[in-house]
FINUFI-582187 format. One record per residue (C-alpha): residue in three letters; x negated, y, z negated. Coordinates in steps of 0.1 Angstrom, whole numbers, m for minus. Example, Ala and Ser with C-alpha at 12.3 -4.5 7.8 and 13.67 -1.06 7.14 Angstrom:
2
  vexke      u      v      w
    ALA   m123    m45    m78
    SER   m137    m11    m71
END
This chain:
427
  vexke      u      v      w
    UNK     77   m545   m454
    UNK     57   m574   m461
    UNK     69   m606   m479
    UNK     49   m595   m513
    UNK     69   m558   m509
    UNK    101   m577   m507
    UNK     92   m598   m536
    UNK     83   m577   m557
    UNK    111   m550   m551
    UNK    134   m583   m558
    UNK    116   m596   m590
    UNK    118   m557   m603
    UNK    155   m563   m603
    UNK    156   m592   m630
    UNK    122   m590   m647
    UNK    110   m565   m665
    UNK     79   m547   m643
    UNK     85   m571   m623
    UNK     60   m595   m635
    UNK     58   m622   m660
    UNK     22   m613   m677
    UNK     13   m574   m677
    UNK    m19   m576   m659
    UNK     m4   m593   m627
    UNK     17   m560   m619
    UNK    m15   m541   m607
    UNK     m7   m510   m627
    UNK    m46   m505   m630
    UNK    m56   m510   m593
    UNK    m22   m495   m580
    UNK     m2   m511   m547
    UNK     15   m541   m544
    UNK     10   m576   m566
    UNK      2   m601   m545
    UNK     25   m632   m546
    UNK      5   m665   m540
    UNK     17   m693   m520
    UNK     m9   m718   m519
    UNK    m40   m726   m537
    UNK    m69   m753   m523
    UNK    m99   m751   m536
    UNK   m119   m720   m538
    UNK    m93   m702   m518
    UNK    m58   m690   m522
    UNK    m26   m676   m495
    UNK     m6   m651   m502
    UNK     31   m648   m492
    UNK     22   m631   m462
    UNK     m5   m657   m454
    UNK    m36   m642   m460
    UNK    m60   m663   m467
    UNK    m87   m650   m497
    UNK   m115   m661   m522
    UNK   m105   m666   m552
    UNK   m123   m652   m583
    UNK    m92   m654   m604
    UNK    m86   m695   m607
    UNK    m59   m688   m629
    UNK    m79   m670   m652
    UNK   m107   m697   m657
    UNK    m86   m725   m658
    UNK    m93   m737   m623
    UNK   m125   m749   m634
    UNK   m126   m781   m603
    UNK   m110   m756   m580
    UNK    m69   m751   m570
    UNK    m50   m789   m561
    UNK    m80   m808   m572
    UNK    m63   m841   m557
    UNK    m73   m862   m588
    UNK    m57   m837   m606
    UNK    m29   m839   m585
    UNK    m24   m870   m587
    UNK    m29   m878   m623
    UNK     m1   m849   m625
    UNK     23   m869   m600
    UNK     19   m900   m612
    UNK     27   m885   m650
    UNK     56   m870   m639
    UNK     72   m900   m619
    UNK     70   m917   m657
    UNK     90   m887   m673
    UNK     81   m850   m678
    UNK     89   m844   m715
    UNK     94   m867   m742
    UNK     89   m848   m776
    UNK     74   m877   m794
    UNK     36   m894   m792
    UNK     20   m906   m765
    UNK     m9   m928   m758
    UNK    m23   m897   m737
    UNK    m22   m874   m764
    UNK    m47   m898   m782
    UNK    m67   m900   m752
    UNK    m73   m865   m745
    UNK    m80   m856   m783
    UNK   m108   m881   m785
    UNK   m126   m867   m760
    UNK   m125   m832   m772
    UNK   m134   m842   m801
    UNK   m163   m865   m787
    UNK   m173   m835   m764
    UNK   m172   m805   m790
    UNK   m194   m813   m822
    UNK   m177   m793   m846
    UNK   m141   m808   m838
    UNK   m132   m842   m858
    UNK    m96   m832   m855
    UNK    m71   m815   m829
    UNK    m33   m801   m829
    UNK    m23   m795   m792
    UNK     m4   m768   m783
    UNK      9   m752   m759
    UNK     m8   m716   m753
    UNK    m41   m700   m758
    UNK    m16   m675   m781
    UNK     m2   m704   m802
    UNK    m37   m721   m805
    UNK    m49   m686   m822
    UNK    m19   m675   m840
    UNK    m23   m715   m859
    UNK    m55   m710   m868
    UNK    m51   m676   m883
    UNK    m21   m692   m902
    UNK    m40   m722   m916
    UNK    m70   m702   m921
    UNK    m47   m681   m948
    UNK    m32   m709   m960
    UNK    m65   m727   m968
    UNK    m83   m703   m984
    UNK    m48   m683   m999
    UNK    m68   m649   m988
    UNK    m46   m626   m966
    UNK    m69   m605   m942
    UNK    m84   m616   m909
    UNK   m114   m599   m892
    UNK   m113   m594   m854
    UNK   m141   m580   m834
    UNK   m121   m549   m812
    UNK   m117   m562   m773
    UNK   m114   m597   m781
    UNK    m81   m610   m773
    UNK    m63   m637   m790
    UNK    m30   m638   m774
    UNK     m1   m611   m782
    UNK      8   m626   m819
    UNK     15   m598   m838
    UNK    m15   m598   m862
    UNK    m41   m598   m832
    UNK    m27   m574   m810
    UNK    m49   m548   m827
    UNK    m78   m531   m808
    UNK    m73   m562   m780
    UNK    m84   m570   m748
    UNK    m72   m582   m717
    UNK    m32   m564   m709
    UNK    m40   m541   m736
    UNK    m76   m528   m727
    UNK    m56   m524   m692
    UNK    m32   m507   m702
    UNK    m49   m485   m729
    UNK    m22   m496   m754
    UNK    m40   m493   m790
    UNK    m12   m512   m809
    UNK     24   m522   m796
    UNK     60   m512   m809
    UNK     76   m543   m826
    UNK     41   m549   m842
    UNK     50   m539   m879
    UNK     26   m515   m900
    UNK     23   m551   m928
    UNK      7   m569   m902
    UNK    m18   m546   m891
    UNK    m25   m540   m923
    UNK    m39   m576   m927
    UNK    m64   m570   m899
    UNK    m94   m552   m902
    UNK   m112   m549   m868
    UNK   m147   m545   m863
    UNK   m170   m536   m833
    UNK   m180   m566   m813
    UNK   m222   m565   m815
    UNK   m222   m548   m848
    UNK   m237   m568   m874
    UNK   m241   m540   m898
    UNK   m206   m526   m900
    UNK   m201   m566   m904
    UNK   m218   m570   m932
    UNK   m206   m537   m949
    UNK   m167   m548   m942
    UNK   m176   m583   m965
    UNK   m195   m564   m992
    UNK   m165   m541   m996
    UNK   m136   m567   m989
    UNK   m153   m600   m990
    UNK   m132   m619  m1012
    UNK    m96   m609   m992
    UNK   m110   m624   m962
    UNK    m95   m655   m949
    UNK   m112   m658   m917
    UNK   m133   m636   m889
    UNK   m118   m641   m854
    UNK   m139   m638   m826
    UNK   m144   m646   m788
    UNK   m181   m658   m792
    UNK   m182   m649   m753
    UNK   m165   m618   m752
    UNK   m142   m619   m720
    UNK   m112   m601   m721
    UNK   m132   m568   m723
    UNK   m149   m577   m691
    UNK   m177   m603   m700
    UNK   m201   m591   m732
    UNK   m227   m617   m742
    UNK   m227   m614   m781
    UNK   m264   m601   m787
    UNK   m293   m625   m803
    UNK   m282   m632   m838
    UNK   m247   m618   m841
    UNK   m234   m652   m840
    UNK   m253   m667   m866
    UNK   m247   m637   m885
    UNK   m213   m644   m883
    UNK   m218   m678   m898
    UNK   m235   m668   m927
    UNK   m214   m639   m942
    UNK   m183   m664   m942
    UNK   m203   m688   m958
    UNK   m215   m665   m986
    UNK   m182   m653   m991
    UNK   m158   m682   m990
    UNK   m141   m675   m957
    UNK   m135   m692   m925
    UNK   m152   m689   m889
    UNK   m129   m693   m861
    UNK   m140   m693   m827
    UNK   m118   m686   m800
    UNK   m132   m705   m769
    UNK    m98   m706   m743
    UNK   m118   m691   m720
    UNK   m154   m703   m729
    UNK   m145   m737   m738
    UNK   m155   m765   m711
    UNK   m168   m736   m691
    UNK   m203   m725   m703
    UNK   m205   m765   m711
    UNK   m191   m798   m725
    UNK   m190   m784   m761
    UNK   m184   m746   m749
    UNK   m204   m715   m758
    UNK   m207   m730   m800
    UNK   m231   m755   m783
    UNK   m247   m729   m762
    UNK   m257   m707   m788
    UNK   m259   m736   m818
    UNK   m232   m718   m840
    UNK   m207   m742   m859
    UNK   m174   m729   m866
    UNK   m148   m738   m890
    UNK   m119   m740   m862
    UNK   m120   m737   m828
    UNK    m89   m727   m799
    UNK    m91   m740   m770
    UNK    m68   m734   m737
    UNK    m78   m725   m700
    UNK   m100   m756   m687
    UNK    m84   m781   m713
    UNK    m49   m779   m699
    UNK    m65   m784   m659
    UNK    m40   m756   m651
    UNK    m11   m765   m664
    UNK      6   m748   m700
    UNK    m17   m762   m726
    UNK    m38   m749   m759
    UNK    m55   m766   m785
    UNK    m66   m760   m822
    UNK    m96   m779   m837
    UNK   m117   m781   m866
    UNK   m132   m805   m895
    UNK   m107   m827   m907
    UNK   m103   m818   m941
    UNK    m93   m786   m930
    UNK    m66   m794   m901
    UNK    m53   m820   m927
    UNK    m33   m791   m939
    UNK    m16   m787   m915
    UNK     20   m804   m914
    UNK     28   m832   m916
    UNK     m3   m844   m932
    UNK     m3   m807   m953
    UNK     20   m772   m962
    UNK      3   m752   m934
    UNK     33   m756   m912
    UNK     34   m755   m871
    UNK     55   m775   m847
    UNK     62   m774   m807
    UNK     86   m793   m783
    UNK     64   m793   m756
    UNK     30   m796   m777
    UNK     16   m827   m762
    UNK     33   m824   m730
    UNK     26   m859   m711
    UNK     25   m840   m678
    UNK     m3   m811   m687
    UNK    m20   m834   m708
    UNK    m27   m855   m678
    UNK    m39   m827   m660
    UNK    m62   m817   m686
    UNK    m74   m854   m690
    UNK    m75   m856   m653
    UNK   m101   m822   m654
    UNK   m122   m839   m684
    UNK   m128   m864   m669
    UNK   m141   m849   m640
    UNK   m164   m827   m653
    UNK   m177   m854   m678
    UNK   m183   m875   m645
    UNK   m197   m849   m620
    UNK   m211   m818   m648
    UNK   m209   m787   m625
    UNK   m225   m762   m651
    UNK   m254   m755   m638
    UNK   m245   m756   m597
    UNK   m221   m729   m612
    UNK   m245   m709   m631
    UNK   m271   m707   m602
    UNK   m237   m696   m576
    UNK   m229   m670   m606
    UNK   m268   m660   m607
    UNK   m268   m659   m566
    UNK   m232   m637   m563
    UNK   m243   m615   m593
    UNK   m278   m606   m575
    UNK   m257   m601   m540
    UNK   m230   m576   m559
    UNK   m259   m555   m577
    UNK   m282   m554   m542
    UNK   m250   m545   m529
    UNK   m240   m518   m550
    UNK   m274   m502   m549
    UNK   m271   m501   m515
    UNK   m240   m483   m517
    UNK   m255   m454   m543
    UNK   m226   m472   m566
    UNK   m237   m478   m605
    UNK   m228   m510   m615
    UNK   m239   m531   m648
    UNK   m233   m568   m645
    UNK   m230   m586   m677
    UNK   m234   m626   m675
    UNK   m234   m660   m696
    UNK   m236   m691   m676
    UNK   m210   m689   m648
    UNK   m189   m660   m668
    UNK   m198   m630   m654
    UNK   m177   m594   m649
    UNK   m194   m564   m631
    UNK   m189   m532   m650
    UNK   m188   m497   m628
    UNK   m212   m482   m653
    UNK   m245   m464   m651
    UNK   m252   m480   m689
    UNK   m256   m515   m702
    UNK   m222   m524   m718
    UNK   m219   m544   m752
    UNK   m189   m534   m765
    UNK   m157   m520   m765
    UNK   m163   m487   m764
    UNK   m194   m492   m738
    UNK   m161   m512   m718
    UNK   m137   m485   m718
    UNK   m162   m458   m708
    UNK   m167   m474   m670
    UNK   m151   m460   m640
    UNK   m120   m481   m638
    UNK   m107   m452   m607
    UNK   m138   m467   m587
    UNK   m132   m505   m596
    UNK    m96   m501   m584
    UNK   m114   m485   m552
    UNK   m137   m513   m551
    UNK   m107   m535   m558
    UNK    m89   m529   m524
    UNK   m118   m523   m505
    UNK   m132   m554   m509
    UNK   m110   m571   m482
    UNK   m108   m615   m483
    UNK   m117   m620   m520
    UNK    m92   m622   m546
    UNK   m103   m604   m580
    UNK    m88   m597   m613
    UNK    m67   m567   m611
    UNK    m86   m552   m639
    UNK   m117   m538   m651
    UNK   m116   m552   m681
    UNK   m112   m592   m670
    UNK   m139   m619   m663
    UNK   m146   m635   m628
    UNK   m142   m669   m626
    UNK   m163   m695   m600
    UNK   m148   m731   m598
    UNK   m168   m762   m585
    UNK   m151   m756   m554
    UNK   m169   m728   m543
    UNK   m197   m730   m521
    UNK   m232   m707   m513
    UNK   m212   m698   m478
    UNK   m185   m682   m501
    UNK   m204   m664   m525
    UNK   m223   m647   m495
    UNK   m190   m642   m473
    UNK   m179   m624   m508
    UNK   m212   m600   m512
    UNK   m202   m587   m473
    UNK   m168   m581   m486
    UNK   m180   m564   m513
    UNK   m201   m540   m495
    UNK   m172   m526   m483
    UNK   m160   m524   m517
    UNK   m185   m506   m527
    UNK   m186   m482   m501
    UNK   m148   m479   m508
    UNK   m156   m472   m545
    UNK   m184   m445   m536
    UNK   m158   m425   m515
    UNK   m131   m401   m533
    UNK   m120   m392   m501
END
C-alpha cells in the first residue's frame, strides 16, 4: 500500500469522502488522491515522493510558483508578530491600496476570506442596493457553494454532474435565473421580460470552472449595457482571473467596467483570502459605513494578507504576463501536435496563460459544448500522462506559475504523449 492508500483509507474514517473540497477525491479520474508533501516552485512531492509538474498551483493561486521565499518570508516574519488579531491593521491598508491602484474600477475593498464569501457579499449588497431580488448567472460559472449560486455551476458540480444540491431550498433558486454563458440573445430576452427584478448579472468574464471558455467578441460589453439600461448591477467574478491575465485582471483585458468585482486566488499568495471591490458609493453600504451587513473574524488576516502583499508586490516588480502567455502559447501548440499525433480529438480553449484542453472533436463555448467532451478519455489521459500533476477534472483550468520554465513545458508535452496514447486506447 502506498503512503497516499493509507491516507486516504485513514482520512475516509473521519472526513466525509475523505476529502475536504469534492474535486480532490478523484471521483472523475478514478484511483487514489494524491496527498502532497512538498511544493517548490513549478514542481510538487507526493507522500510517496514522487516528484511531478504541477499544473494545479493551488488552483491558480500559485501565481510566483509553490514557497516563493519572499513569500515565505513575508509569511514568517508576520506570523512571529501574531497570527490573528480581529481588529485593523496597517497591512490591511496596504494591500487595499494597491488593489485598488492596480484594478481601475475598484475605489474601495472589503477583504474576506474566500472566493465564496467575496461572491455571496456582492450578491447580498447588490440586492440591497438596488432592493431588486433576482440575480443572473451565466450556467458553468462558479461562484463558490452559497446557496443562491449553486445553480447550473461549475467546478465540483460540473464534476460531479450535480444540477442543484439538497439543503439548497426551492426560494433561493427561485431568485436565480441562469443563462447560457456566450448567449447574448437569450440575454437580452431574460432583461426585456424580467428587467426591472434584476439586482445584478453574475459572471466569470473568463469562464474557468467549465474548463476555460473565452467569452466571445462582444458578450462582455453586452453585458454592460443591458444592466445599465435597466438599472441593475455588473459583477464580475475575477478569483481566478484577477492578477492572472494582468495587473487589473481580465476587466482590463477586455476594457469592460463592472460595478463590483471578487477577487481570491492570486490576491491571497496562497493563503485563505477573498476580496470584494467596487465604486465607493456603492461599498459604502456596506456595514459599518451602511445596512448591507457582512462581518468575518479572520477577514484581514495579518498573516495571508502578508502573503498576498508579499505576491503583489512581486508581480508589480517583475510582471510575468506575458513570459506566461508565450509558455501557455508554446505547451498548448505541444498538447494539440501531440494529440494529433495520437489520432486523439482535442479542442484547446485559451486567454492569456488560462488555458484547459477539452477532449472534443468541436470548438467548445459553453456549458453544454463542456459537458459534451469525453471526460472517460481525459481521465485516461489523466493517468497516463505520468510526472505532471493536472486537475482531476475535465471541467477545471490549468494553471502555469512564473516558476515554470520552456524545459518543463516540453518535458510535460512527452508526458502527454503518453497520455494521449493512453486516452486513444479502451483497451
Amino acid at each position: 500500500m502506498t503512503r497516499s492508500e493509507d491516507l486516504f483509507a485513514r482520512a475516509l474514517r473521519v472526513i466525509p469522502g475523505g476529502v475536504n473540497s469534492p474535486v480532490r477525491a478523484y471521483a472523475a479520474v478514478g484511483g487514489t488522491p494524491r496527498f502532497l508533501a512538498r511544493g517548490l516552485g513549478s514542481r510538487v512531492w507526493d507522500a510517496d515522493g514522487v516528484e511531478r509538474i504541477d499544473y494545479v498551483q493551488s488552483w491558480g493561486a500559485m501565481i510566483l510558483g509553490h514557497a516563493h521565499p519572499g513569500v515565505v518570508e513575508a509569511v514568517a516574519r508576520a506570523a512571529e508578530l501574531g497570527s490573528s488579531f480581529g481588529a485593523p491593521t496597517e497591512a490591511e491598508v496596504l494591500i487595499a491600496e494597491r488593489i485598488s491602484a492596480s484594478v481601475p474600477s475598484i475605489e474601495k475593498v472589503r477583504l474576506v476570506s474566500s472566493g465564496t464569501e467575496a461572491a455571496m457579499t456582492a450578491v447580498r449588497l447588490a440586492r440591497g442596493a438596488t432592493g431588486r431580488r433576482v440575480v443572473v448567472k451565466l450556467a458553468g460559472c462558479y461562484h463558490g457553494h452559497s446557496d443562491s449560486l449553486l445553480v447550473d455551476a461549475g467546478s465540483g458540480v460540473a464534476t460531479f454532474g450535480i444540477p442543484g444540491t439538497p439543503g439548497v431550498t426551492e426560494g433561493a433558486a427561485a431568485d436565480t435565473a441562469v443563462v447560457a454563458f456566450n448567449d447574448p440573445g437569450r440575454l437580452e430576452e431574460l432583461f426585456h421580460a424580467r428587467g426591472d427584478e434584476i439586482a445584478c448579472v453574475i459572471a466569470e468574464p473568463v469562464a474557468a470552472n467549465m474548463g476555460v471558455v473565452p467569452p466571445v467578441p462582444g458578450f462582455l460589453e453586452g453585458l454592460r449595457t443591458l444592466c445599465d439600461r435597466h438599472g441593475a448591477l455588473l459583477v464580475l467574478d475575477e478569483v481566478i482571473t484577477g492578477f492572472r491575465l494582468g495587473p487589473g485582471g481580465a476587466q482590463v483585458r477586455f476594457g469592460v467596467r463592472p460595478d463590483l468585482t471578487c477577487l481570491g486566488k492570486v490576491i491571497g499568495g496562497g493563503l485563505p483570502m477573498g476580496a470584494l471591490g467596487g465604486r465607493a458609493a456603492l461599498m459604502d453600504s456596506l456595514a459599518p459605513a451602511g445596512p448591507v451587513y457582512q462581518a468575518g473574524t479572520l477577514s484581514g488576516n495579518p498573516v495571508a494578507v502578508a502573503a498576498g502583499l508579499a505576491t503583489l508586490e512581486a508581480l508589480a516588480e517583475d510582471p510575468p504576463y506575458g513570459r506566461l502567455e508565450a509558455l501557455a502559447v508554446r505547451l498548448c501548440r505541444g498538447l494539440d501536435g501531440a494529440a494529433r499525433d495520437a489520432g486523439v480529438p482535442l479542442s484547446i480553449n485559451r486567454e492569456g496563460s488560462l488555458f484547459s484542453a477539452f477532449f472534443s472533436p468541436v470548438p467548445v463555448t459553453d456549458y453544454r459544448s463542456a459537458r459534451a467532451q469525453d471526460t472517460a478519455a481525459f481521465a485516461r489521459f489523466f493517468h497516463g500522462a505520468r510526472g505532471i500533476n493536472l486537475p482531476p477534472s475535465a471541467f477545471e483550468a490549468w494553471f502555469l506559475s512564473a516558476a515554470h520554465t520552456e524545459a518543463d513545458v516540453d518535458a510535460t508535452v512527452e508526458a502527454a504523449r503518453a497520455g494521449f496514447r493512453a486516452a486513444g486506447s479502451r483497451g
